[in-house]
C-alpha positions as CSV (number, residue, x, y, z in Angstrom):
1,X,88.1,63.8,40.0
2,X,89.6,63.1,43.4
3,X,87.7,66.7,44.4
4,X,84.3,65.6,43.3
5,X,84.5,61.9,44.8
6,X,85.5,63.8,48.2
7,X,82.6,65.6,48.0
8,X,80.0,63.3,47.5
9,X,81.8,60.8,50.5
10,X,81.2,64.4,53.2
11,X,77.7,64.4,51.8
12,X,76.9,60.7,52.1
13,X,78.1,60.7,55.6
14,X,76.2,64.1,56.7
15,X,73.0,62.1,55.9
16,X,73.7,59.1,57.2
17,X,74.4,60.7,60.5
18,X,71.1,62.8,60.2
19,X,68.9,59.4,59.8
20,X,70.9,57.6,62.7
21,X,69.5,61.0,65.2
22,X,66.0,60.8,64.0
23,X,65.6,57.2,65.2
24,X,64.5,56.3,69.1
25,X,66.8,54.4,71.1
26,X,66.1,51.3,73.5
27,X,67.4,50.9,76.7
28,X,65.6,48.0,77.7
29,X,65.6,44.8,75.6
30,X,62.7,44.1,74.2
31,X,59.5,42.3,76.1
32,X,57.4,39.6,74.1
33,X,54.4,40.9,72.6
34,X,51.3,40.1,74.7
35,X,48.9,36.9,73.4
36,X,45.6,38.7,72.1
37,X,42.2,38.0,74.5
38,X,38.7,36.4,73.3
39,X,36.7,39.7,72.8
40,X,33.2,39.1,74.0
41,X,29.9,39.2,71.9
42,X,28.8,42.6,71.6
43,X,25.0,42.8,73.2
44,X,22.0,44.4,71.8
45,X,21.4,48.5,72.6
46,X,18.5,49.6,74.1
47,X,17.3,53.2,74.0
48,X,18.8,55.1,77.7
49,X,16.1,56.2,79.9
50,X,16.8,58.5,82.5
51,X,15.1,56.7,85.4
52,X,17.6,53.5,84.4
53,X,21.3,52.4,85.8
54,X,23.7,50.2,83.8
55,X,24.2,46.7,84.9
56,X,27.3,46.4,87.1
57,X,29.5,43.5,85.1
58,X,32.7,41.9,86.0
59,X,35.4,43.2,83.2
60,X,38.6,41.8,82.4
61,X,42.2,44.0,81.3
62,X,41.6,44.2,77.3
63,X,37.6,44.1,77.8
64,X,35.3,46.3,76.0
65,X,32.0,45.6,77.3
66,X,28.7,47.8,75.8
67,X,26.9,49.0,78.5
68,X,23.0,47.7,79.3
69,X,19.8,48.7,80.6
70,X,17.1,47.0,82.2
71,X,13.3,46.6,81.0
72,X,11.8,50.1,80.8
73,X,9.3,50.9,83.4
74,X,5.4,50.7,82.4
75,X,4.2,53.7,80.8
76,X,2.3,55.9,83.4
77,X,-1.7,55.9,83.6
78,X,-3.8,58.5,85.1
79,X,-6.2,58.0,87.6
80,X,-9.5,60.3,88.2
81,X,-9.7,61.5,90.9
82,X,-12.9,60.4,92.8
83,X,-15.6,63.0,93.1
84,X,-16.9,63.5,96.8
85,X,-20.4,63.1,97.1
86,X,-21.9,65.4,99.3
87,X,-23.9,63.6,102.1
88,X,-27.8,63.9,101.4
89,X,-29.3,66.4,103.4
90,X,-32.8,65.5,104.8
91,X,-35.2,68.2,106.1
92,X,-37.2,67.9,108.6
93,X,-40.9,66.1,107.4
94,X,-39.7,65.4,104.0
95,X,-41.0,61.6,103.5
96,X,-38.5,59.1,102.2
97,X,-40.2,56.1,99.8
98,X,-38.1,53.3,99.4
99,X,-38.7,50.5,96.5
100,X,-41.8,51.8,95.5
101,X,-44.0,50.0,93.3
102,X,-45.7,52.6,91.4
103,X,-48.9,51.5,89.4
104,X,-49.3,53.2,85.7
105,X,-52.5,53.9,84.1
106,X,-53.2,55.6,80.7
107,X,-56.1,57.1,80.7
108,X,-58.6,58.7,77.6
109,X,-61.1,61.2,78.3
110,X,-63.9,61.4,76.1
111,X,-67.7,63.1,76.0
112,X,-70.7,61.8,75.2
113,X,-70.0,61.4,71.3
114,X,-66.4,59.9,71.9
115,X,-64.4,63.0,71.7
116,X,-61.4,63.1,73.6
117,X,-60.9,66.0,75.5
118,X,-57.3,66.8,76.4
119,X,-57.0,69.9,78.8
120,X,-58.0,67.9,81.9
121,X,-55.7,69.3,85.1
122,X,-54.3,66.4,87.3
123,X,-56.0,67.8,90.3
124,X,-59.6,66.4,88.5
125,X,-58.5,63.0,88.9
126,X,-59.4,60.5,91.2
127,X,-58.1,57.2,91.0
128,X,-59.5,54.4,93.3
129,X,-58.1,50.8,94.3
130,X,-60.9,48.3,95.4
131,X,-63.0,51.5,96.2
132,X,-60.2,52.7,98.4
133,X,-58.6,56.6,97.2
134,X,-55.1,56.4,96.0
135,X,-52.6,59.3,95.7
136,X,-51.6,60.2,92.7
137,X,-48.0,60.1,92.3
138,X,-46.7,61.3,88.7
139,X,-49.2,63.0,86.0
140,X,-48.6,63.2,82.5
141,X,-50.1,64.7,79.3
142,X,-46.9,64.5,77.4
143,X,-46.7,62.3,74.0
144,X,-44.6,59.2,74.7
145,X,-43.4,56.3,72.1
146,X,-46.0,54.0,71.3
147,X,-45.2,50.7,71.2
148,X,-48.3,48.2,69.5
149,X,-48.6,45.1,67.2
150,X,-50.6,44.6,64.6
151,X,-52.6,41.4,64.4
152,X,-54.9,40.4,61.8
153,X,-57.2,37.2,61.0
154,X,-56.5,35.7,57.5
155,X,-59.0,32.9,57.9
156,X,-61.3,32.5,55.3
157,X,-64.0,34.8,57.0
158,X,-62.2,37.8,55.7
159,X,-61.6,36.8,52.2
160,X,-63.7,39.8,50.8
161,X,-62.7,42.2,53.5
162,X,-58.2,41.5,53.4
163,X,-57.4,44.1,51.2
164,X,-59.3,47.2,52.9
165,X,-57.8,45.5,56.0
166,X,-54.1,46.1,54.4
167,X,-55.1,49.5,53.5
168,X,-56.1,50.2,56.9
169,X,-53.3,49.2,58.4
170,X,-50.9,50.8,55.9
171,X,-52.9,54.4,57.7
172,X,-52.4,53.5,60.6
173,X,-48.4,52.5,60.3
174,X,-48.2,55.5,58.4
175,X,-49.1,57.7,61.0
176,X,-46.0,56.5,63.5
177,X,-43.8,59.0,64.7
178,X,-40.7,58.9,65.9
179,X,-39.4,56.4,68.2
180,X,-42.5,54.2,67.6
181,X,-41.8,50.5,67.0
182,X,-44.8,48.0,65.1
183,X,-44.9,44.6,64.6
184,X,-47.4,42.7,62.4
185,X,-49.1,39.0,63.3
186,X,-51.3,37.5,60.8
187,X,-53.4,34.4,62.7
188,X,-55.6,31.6,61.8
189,X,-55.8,28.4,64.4
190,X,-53.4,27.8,67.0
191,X,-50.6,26.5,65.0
192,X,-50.5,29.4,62.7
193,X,-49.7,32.2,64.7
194,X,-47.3,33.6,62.8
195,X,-44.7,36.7,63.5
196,X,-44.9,38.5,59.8
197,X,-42.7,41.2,60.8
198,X,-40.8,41.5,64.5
199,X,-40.9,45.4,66.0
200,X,-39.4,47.9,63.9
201,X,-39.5,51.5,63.1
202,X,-39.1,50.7,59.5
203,X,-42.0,51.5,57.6
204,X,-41.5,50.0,54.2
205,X,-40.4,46.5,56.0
206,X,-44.5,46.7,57.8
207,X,-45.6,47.8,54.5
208,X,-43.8,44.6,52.8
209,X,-45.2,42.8,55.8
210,X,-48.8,43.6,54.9
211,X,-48.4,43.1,51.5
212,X,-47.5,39.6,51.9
213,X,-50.9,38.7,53.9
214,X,-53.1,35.8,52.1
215,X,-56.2,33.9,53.3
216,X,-55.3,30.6,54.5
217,X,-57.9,27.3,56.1
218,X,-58.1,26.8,59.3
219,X,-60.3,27.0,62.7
220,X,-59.6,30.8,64.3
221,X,-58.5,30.6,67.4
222,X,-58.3,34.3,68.3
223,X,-58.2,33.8,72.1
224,X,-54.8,32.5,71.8
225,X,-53.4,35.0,68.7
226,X,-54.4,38.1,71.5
227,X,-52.6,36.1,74.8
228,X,-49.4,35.4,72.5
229,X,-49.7,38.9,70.9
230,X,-50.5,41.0,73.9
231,X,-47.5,39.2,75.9
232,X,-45.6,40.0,73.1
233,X,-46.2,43.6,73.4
234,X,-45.7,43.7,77.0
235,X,-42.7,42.0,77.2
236,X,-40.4,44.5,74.8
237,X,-38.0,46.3,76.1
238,X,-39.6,46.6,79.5
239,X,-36.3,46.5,81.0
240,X,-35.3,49.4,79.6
241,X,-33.9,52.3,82.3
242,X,-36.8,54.6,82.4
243,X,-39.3,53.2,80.4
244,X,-42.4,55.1,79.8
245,X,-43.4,54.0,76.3
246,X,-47.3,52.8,75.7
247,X,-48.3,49.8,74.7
248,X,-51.1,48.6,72.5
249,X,-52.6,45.4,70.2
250,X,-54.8,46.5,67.2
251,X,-56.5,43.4,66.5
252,X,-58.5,42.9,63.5
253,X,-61.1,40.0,62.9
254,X,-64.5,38.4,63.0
255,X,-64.3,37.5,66.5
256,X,-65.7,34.5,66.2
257,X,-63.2,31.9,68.2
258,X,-63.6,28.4,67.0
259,X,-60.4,26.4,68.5
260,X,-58.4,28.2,71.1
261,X,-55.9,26.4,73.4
262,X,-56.3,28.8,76.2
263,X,-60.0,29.7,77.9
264,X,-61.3,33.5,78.4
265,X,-60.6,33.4,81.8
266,X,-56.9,32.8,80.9
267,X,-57.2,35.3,78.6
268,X,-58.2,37.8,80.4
269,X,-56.3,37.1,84.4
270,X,-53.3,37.2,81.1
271,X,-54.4,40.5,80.3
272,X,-54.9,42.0,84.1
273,X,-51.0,41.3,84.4
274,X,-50.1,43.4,81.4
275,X,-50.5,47.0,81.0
276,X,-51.4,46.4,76.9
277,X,-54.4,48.9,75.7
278,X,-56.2,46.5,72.8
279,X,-58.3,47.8,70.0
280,X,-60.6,45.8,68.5
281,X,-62.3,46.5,64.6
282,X,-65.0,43.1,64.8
283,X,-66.5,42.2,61.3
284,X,-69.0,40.5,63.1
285,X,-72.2,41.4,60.3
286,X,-71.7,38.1,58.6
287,X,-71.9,35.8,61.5
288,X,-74.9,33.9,62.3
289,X,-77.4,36.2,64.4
290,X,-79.3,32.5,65.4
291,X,-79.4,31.8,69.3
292,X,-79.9,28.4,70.5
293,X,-82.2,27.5,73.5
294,X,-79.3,27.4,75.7
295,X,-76.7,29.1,73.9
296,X,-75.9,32.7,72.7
297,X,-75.6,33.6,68.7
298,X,-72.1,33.2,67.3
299,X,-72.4,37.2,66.4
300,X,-73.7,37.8,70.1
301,X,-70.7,35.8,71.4
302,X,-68.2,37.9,69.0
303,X,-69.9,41.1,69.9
304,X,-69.2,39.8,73.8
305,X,-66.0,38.9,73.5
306,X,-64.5,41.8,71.3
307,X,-66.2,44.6,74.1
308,X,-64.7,42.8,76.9
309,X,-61.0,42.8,75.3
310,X,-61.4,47.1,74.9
311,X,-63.5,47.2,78.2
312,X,-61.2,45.5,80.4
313,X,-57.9,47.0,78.9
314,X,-58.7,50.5,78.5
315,X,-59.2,50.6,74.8
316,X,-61.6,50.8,71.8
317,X,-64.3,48.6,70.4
318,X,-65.3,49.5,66.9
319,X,-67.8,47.5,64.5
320,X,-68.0,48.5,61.2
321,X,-71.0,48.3,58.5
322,X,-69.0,47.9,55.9
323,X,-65.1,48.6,54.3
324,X,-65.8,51.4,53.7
325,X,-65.9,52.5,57.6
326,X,-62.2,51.5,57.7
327,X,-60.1,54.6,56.8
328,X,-62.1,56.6,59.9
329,X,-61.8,53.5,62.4
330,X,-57.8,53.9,62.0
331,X,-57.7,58.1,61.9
332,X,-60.0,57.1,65.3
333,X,-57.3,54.6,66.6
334,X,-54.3,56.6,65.5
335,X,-55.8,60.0,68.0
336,X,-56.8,57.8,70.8
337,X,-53.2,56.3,71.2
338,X,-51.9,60.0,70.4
339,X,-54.7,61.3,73.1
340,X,-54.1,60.0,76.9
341,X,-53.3,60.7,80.2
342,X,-50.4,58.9,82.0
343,X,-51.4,58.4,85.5
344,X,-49.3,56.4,88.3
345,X,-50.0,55.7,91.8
346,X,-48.5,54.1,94.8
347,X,-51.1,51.4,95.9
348,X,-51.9,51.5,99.7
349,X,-52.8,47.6,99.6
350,X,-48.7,45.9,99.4
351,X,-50.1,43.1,99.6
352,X,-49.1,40.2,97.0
353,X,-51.0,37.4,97.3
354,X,-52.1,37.2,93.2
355,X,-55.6,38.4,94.1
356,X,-57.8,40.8,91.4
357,X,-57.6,44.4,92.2
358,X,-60.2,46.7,91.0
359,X,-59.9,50.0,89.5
360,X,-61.4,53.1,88.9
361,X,-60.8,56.6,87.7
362,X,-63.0,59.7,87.7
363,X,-62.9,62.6,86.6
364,X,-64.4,65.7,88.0
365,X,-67.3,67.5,85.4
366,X,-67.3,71.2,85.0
367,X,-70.2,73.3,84.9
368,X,-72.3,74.0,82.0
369,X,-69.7,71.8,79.9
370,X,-69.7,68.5,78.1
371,X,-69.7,65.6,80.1
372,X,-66.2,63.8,80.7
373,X,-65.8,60.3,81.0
374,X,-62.4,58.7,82.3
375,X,-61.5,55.5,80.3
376,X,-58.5,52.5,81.7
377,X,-58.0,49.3,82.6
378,X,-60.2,47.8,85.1
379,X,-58.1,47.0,87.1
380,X,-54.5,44.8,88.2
381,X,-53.7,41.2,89.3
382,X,-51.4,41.2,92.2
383,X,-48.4,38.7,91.9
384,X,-48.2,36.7,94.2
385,X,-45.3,36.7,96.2
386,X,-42.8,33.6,95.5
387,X,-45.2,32.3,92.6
388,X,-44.4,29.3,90.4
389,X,-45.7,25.9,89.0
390,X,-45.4,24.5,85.8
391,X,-48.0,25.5,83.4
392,X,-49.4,23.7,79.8
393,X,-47.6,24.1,77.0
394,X,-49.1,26.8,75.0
395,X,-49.0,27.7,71.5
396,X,-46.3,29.5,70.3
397,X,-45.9,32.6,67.6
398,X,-44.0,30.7,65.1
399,X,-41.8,32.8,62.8
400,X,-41.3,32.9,58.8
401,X,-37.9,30.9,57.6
402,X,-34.7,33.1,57.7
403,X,-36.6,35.4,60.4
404,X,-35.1,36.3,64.0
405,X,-37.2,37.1,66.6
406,X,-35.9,40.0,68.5
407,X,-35.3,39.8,72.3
């Protein structure tokens, strides 16, 4: 027994002085343990960029501080390059116009039975202002947008004739082509003037628009329906950038004027400012054909005043016997809008003091052929430069509730 407890007391000391080498020994006393530091709040990351730095930041022993960037820059933009313009070469005696105010005609040329004849060169043209020649400047026989109103007298006079006058019309819108524009007026006396359907290009909204025509009382004042209607016409989109579109009134009526606000000559110094072609289709057979001593026939005073309206704009007068006439009045209308010559000229006469300048265009007439007759205008009013002054209130085109009239 003594043997064994010997052994185990060797083998108890071998390991004890195995474990006493293993641990590290000290040959400095022990230092305090250092007091922990505040640790700063962490700051938001922003994606690196290489064109950024971080911010330089005062750091402390025991800091850990995430580094920062500043804003990123603004995203680059292109920018074009500017074109050079090449300076404008001039040759010798080319002429240089500046500002000017070209003068635009449409002309029809018909024969002797009212036949328009279309193959007419520009040099047979002569154009004359006041007598004096004037150069032609541009020449056209191309087909260009037409732009026209429709405007029709439901006074009591045309009870019997409204429907064929809807049905003529319908032919006529039916015929429009593209980029043509219509808009529809149906008038009785100066306070019903009235905007059926505003310019469109939308055919079934001026059939609707003729469909909704009825006969109403009233004294006709067609003087004032044509000034409101033709300055209508005029007016749209003639600020447009290179407008060359034609402009028309088809008026249909009596012709028989009974309460107008504004007078003929109004009317018609109105219609020497506007470049507005005006057809006129008069049922004029059931006015009075009785003249006074001093006084003309209402039908003689129609007939007068429905002439001068096609005369004096450059377009058509028809009269028809009966309703029946209709349907070949508007195939008629349709090929003389369809049919013209677009003439322009510079005028030698700059002067603008609001005087009446006369025109005149001729044609030249070949030999052995049909005759040819140039139709336009009569001629321009001048405006005057620096013009104003109030004027009387006129009537106005009043328009159907929940209706917007277009600019």
């Amino acid at each position: 027994m003594r043997r064994v407890f010997g052994v185990l007391f060797v083998i108890c000391g071998l390991i004890v002085v195995a474990l006493s080498q293993d641990r590290p020994r000290s040959t400095q006393p022990a230092s305090p343990a250092p007091s922990p530091s505040p640790t700063p709040a962490a700051q938001p990351q922003r994606p690196a960029t290489p064109s950024q730095t971080p911010a330089t930041q005062t750091q402390r022993p025991g800091d850990r501080i995430a580094p920062t960037l500043g804003e990123p820059p603004p995203v680059p933009k292109l920018k074009p390059t500017p074109t050079p313009t090449p300076p404008e070469v001039i040759e010798s005696g080319d002429t240089i116009r500046i500002n000017a105010e070209l003068v635009q005609l449409h002309v029809r040329v018909i024969d002797r039975n009212n036949r328009p004849i279309n193959d007419v060169p520009q040099s047979a043209f002569h154009v004359f202002e006041d007598g004096t020649p004037q150069a032609i400047e541009t020449f056209s026989r191309e087909e260009v947008p037409i732009s026209y109103g429709l405007a029709v007298d439901t006074s009591g006079s045309l009870r019997s004739q409204l429907q064929s006058v809807i049905d003529a019309g319908k032919t006529i819108i039916n015929a429009n082509k593209t980029g043509d524009e219509t808009f529809l007026v149906r008038f009785i006396s100066s306070d019903k003037i009235e905007t059926v359907q505003d310019f469109t290009a939308n055919k079934d909204l001026l059939m609707d628009g003729l469909d909704s025509f009825y006969v109403e009382g009233g004294q006709t004042a067609i003087i004032d329906a044509v000034y409101l209607s033709a300055e209508h016409v005029s007016e749209y989109r003639r600020g447009d950038e290179g407008d060359r579109r034609r402009r028309a009134l088809i008026v249909i009526t009596d012709g028989e004027d009974r309460n107008s606000f504004y007078k003929q000559e109004q009317l018609f110094a109105k219609l020497r400012e506007e470049d507005v072609q005006i057809f006129v289709i008069g049922f004029v057979n059931e006015l009075d054909k009785e003249a006074g001593l001093i006084r003309k026939s209402p039908r003689d005073k129609a007939v007068m005043l429905i002439n001068k309206l096609a005369t004096e704009t450059g377009g058509r007068a028809f009269f028809p016997d009966s309703i029946a006439d209709l349907p070949q009045i508007a195939s008629e209308i349709i090929r003389d809008l369809r049919t013209q010559y677009v003439i322009a000229y510079n005028p030698t006469n700059k002067t603008q003091d609001g005087s009446f300048r006369a025109i005149k265009v001729s044609v030249d007439q070949p030999s052995g052929g049909d005759k040819r007759i140039a139709l336009t205008r009569t001629g321009r009013l001048a405006r005057r430069e620096g013009a104003g002054g109030s004027a009387p209130k006129p009537p106005t085109v009043r328009l159907p509730a929940g209706s917007a009239k277009k600019p």
